[in-house]
PDB file as gemmi writes it, atoms N, CA and C in Angstrom:
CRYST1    1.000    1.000    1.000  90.00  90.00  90.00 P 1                      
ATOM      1  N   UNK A   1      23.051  38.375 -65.920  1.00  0.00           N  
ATOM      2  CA  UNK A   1      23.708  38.385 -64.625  1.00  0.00           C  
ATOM      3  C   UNK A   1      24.195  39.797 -64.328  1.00  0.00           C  
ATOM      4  N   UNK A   2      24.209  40.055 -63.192  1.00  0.00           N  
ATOM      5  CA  UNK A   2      24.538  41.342 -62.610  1.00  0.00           C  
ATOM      6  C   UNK A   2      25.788  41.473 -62.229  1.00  0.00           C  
ATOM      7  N   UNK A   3      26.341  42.504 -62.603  1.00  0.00           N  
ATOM      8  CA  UNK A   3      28.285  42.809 -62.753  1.00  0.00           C  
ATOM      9  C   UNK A   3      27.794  43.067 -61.114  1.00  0.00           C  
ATOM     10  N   UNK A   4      29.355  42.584 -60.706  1.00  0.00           N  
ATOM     11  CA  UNK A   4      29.435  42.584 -59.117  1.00  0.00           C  
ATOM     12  C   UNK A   4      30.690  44.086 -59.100  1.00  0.00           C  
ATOM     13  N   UNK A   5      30.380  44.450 -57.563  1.00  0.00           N  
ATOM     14  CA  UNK A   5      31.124  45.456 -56.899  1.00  0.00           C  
ATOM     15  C   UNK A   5      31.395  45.450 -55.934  1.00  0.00           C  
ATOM     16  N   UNK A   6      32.222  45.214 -55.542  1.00  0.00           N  
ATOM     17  CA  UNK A   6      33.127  45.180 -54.112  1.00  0.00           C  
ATOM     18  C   UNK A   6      34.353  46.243 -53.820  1.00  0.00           C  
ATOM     19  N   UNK A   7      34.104  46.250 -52.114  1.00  0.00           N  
ATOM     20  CA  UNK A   7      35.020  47.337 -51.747  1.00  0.00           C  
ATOM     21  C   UNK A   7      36.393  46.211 -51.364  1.00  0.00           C  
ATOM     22  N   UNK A   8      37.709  46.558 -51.467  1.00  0.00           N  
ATOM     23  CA  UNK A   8      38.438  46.277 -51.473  1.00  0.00           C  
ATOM     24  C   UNK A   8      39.716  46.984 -50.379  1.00  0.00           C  
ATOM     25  N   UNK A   9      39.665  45.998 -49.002  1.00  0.00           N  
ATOM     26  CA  UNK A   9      40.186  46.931 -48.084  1.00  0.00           C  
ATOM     27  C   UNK A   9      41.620  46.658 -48.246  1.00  0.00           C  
ATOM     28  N   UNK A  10      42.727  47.547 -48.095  1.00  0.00           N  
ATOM     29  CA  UNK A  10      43.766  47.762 -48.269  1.00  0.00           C  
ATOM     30  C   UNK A  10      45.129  46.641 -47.195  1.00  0.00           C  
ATOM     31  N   UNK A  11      45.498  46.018 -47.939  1.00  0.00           N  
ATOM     32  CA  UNK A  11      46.220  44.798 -47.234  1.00  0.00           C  
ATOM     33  C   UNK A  11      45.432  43.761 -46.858  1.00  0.00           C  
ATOM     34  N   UNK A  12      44.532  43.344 -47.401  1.00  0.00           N  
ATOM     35  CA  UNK A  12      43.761  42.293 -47.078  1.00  0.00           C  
ATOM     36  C   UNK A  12      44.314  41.076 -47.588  1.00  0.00           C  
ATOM     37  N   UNK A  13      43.969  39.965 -46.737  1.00  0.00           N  
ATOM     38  CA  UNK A  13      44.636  38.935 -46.687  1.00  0.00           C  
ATOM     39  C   UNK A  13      43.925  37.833 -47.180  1.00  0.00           C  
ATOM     40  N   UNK A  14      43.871  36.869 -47.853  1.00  0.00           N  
ATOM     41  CA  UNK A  14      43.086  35.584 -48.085  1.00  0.00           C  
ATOM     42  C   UNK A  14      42.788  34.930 -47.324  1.00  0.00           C  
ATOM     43  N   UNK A  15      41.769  34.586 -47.275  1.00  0.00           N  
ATOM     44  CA  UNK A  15      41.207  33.083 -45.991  1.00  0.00           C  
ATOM     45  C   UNK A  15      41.968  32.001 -46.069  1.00  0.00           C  
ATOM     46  N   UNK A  16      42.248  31.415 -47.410  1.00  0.00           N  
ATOM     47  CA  UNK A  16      42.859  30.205 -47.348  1.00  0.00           C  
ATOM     48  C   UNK A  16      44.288  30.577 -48.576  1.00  0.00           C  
ATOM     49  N   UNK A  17      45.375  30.393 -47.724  1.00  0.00           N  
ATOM     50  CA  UNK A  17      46.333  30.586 -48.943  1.00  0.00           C  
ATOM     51  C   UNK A  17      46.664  29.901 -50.053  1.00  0.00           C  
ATOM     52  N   UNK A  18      46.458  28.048 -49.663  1.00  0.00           N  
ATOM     53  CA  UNK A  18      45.891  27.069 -50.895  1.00  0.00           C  
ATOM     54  C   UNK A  18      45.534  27.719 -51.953  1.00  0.00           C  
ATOM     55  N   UNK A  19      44.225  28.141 -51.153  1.00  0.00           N  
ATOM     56  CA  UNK A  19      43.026  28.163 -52.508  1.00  0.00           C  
ATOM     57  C   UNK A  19      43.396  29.491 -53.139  1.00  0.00           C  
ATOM     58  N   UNK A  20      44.115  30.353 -52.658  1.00  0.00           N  
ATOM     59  CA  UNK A  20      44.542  32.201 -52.758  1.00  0.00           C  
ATOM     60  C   UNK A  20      45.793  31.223 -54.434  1.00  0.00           C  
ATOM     61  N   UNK A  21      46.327  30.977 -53.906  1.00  0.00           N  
ATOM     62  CA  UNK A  21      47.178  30.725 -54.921  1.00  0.00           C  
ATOM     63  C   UNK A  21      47.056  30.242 -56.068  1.00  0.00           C  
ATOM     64  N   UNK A  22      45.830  29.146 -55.709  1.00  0.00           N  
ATOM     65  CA  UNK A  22      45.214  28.482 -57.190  1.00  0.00           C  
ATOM     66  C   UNK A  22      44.304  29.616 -58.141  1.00  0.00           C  
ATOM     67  N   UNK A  23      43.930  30.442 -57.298  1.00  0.00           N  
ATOM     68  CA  UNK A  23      43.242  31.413 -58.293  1.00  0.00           C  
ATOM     69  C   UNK A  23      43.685  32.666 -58.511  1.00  0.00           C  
ATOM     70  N   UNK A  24      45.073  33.006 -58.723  1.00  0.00           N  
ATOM     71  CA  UNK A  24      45.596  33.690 -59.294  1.00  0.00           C  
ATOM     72  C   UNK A  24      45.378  35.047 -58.665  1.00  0.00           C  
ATOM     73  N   UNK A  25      44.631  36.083 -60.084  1.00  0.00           N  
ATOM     74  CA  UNK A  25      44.528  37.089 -59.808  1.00  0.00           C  
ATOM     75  C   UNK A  25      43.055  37.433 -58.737  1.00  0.00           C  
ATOM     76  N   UNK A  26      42.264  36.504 -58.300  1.00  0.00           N  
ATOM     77  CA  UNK A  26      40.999  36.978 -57.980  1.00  0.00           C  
ATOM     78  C   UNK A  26      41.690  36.909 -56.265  1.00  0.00           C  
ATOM     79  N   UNK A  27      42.865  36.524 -55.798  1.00  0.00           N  
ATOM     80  CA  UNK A  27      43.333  36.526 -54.101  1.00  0.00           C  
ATOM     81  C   UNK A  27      42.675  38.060 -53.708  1.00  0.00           C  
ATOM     82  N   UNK A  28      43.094  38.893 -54.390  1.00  0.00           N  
ATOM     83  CA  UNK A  28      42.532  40.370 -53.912  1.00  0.00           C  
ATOM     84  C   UNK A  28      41.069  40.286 -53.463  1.00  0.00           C  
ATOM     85  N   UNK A  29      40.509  40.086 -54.509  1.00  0.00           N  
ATOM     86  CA  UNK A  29      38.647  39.826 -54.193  1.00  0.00           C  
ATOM     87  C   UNK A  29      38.533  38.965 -52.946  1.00  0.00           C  
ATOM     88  N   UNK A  30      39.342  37.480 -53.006  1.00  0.00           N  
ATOM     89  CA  UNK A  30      38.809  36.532 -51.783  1.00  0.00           C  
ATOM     90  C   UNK A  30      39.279  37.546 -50.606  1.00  0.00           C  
ATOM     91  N   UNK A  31      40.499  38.383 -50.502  1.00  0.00           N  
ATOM     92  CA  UNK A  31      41.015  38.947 -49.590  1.00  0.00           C  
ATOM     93  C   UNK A  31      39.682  39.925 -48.917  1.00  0.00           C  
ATOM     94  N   UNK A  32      39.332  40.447 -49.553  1.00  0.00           N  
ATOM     95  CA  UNK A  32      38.141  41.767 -49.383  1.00  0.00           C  
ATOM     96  C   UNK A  32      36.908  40.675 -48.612  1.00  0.00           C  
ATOM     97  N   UNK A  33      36.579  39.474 -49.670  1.00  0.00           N  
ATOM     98  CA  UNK A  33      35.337  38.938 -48.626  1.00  0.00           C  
ATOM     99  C   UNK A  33      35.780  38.154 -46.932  1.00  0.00           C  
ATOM    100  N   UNK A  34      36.963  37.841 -46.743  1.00  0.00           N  
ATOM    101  CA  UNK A  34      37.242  37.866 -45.630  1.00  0.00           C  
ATOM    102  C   UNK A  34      37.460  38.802 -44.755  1.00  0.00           C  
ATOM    103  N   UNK A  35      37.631  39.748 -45.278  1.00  0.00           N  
ATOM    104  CA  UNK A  35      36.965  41.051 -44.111  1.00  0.00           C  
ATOM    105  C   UNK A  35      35.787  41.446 -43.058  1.00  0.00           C  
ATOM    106  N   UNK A  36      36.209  41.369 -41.959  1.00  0.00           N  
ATOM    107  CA  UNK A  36      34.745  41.686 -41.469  1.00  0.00           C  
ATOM    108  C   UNK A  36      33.865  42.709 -41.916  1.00  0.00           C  
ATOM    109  N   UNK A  37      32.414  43.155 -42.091  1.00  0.00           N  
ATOM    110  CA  UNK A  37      31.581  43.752 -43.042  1.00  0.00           C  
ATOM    111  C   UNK A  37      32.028  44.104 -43.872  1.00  0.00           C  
ATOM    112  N   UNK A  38      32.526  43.026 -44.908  1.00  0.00           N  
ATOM    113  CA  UNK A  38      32.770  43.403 -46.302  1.00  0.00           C  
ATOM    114  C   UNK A  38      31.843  42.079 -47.015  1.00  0.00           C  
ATOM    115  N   UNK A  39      31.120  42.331 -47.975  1.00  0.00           N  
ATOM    116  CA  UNK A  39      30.513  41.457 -48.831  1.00  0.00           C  
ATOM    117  C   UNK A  39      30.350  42.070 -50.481  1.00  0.00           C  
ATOM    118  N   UNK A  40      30.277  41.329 -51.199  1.00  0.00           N  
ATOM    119  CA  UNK A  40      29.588  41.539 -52.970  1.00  0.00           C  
ATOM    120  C   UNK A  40      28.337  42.268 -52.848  1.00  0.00           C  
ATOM    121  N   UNK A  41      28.352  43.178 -53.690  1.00  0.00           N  
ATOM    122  CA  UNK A  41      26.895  43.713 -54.216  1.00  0.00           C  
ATOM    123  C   UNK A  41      26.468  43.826 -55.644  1.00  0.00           C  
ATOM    124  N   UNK A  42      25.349  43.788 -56.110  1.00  0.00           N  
ATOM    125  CA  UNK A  42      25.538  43.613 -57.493  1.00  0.00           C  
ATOM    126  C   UNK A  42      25.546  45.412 -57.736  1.00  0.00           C  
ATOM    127  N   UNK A  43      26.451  45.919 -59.188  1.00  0.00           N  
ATOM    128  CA  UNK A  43      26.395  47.479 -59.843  1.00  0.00           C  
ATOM    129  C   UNK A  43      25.090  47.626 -59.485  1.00  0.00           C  
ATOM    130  N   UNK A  44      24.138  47.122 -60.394  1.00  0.00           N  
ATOM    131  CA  UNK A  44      22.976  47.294 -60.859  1.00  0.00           C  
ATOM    132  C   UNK A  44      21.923  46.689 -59.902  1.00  0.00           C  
ATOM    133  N   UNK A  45      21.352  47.252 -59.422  1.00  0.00           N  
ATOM    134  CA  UNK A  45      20.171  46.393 -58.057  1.00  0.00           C  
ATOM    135  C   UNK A  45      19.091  45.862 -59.026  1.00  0.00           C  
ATOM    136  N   UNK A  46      18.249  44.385 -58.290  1.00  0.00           N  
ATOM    137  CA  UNK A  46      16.843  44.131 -59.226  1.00  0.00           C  
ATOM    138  C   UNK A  46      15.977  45.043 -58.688  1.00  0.00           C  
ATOM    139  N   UNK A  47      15.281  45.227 -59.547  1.00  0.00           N  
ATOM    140  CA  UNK A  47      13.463  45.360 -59.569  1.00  0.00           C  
ATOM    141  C   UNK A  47      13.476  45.309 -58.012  1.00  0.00           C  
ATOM    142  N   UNK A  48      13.437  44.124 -57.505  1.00  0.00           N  
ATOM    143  CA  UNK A  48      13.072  43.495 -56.605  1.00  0.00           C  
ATOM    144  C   UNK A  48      13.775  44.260 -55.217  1.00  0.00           C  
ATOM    145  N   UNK A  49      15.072  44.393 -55.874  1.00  0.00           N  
ATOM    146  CA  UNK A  49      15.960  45.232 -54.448  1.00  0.00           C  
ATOM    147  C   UNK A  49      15.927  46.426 -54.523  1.00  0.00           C  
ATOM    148  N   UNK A  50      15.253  47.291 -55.496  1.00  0.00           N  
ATOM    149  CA  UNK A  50      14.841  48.786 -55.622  1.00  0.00           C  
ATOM    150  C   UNK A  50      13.200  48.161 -55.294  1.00  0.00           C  
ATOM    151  N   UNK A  51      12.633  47.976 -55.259  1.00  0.00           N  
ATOM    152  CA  UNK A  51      11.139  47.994 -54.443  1.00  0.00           C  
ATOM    153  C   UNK A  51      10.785  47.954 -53.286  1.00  0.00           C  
ATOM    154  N   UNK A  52      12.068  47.228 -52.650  1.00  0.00           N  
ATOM    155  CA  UNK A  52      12.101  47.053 -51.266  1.00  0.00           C  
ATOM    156  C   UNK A  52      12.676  48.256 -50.927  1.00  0.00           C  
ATOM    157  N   UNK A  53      14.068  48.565 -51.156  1.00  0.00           N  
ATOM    158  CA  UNK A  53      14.588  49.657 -51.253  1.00  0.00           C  
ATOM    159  C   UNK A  53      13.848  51.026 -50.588  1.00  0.00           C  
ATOM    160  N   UNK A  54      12.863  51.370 -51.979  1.00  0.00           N  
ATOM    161  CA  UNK A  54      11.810  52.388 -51.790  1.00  0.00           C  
ATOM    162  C   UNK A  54      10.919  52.318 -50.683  1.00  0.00           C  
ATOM    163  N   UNK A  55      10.176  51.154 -50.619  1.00  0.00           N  
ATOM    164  CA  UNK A  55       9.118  50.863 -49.321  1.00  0.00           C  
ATOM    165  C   UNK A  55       9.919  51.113 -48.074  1.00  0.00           C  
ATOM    166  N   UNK A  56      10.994  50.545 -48.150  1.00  0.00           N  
ATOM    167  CA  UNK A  56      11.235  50.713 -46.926  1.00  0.00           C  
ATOM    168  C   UNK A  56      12.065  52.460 -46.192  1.00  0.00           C  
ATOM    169  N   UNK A  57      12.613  52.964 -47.154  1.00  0.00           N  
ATOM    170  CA  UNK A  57      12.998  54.509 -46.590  1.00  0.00           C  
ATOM    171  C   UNK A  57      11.423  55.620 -47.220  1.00  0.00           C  
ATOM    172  N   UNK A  58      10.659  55.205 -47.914  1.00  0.00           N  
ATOM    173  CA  UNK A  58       9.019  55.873 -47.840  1.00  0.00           C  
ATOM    174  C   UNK A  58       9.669  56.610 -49.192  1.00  0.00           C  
ATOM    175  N   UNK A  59      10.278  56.009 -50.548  1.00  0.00           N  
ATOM    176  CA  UNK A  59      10.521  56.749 -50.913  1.00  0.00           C  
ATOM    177  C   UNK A  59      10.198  56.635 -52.394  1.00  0.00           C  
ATOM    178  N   UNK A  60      10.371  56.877 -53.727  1.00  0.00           N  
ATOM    179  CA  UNK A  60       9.966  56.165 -55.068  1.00  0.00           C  
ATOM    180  C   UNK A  60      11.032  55.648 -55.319  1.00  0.00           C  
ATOM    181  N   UNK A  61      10.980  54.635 -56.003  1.00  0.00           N  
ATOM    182  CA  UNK A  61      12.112  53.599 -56.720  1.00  0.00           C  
ATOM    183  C   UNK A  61      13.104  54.453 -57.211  1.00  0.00           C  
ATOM    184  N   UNK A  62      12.927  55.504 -57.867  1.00  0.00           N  
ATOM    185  CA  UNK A  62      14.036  56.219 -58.662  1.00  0.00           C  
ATOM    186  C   UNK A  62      14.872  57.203 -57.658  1.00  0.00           C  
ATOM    187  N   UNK A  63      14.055  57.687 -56.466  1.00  0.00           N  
ATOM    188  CA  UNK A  63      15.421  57.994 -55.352  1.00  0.00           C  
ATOM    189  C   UNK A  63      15.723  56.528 -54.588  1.00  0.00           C  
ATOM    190  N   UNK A  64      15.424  55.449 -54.299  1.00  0.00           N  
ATOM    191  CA  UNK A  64      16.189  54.250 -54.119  1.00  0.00           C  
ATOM    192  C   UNK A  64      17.782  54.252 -55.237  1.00  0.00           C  
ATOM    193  N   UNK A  65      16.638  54.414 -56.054  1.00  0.00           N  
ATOM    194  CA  UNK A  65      17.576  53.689 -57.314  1.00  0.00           C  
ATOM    195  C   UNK A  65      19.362  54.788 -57.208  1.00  0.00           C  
ATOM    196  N   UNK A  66      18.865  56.513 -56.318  1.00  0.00           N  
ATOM    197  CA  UNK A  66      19.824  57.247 -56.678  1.00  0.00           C  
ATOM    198  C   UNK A  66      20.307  57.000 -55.400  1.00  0.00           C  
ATOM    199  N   UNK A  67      20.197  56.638 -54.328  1.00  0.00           N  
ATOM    200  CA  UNK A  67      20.707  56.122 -52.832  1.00  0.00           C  
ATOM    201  C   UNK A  67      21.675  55.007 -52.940  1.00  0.00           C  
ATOM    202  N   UNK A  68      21.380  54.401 -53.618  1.00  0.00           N  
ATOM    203  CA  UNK A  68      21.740  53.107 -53.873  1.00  0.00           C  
ATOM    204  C   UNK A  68      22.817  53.098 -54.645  1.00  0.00           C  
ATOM    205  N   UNK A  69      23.257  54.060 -55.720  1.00  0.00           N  
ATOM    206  CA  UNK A  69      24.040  54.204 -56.331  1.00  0.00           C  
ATOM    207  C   UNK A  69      24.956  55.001 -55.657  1.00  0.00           C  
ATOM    208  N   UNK A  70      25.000  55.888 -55.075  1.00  0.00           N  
ATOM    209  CA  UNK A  70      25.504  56.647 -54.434  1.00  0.00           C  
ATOM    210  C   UNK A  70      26.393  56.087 -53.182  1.00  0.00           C  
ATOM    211  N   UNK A  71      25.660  55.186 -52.415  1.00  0.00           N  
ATOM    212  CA  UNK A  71      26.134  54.191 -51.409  1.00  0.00           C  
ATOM    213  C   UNK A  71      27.148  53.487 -52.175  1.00  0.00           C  
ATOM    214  N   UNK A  72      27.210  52.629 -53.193  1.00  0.00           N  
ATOM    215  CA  UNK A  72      28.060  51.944 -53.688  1.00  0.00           C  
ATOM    216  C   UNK A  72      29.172  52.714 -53.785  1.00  0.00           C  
ATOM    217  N   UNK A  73      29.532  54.135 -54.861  1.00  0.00           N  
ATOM    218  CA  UNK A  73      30.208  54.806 -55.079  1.00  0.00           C  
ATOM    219  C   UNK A  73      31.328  55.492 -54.274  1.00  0.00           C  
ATOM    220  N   UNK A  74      30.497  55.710 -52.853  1.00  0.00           N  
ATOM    221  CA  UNK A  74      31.142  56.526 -51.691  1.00  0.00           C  
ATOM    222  C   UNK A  74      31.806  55.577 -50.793  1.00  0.00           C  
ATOM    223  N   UNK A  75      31.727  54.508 -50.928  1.00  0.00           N  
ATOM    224  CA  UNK A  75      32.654  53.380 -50.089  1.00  0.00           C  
ATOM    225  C   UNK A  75      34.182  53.682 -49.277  1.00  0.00           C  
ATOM    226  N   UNK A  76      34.039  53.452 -48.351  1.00  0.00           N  
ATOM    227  CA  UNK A  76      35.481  53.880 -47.645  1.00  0.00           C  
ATOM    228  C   UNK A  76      36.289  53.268 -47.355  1.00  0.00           C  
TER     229      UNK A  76                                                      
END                                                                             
């Protein structure tokens, strides 16, 4: 399984406070996916999402692979 990465916007709030409370420490995380354009990405992309990746900016897997990393990293 692929370690997940998420951006985490500052004062974010939980969707449901119920469910925010039953799970402790992860309210921060639910807080971030209720954000508008905020979603999970996996660290590590598949095969599959570096192939597409490449085809689609005309480029080889291994500058995908360094775009891709880079995008994650620089998050605002």
């Amino acid at each position: 399984m692929n370690a997940i990465s998420m951006s985490l916007m500052k004062k974010s709030q939980p969707c449901d406070a119920d469910l925010a409370a039953s799970l402790g420490t992860s309210v921060t995380a639910m807080g971030a996916l209720c954000e508008p354009g905020q979603t999970m990405v996996p660290l590590k992309p598949s095969a599959t999402m570096l192939a597409a990746g490449a085809r689609a900016g005309g480029v080889s897997v291994e500058v995908a692979w360094k775009i891709y990393q880079t995008m994650i990293h620089h998050v605002d």
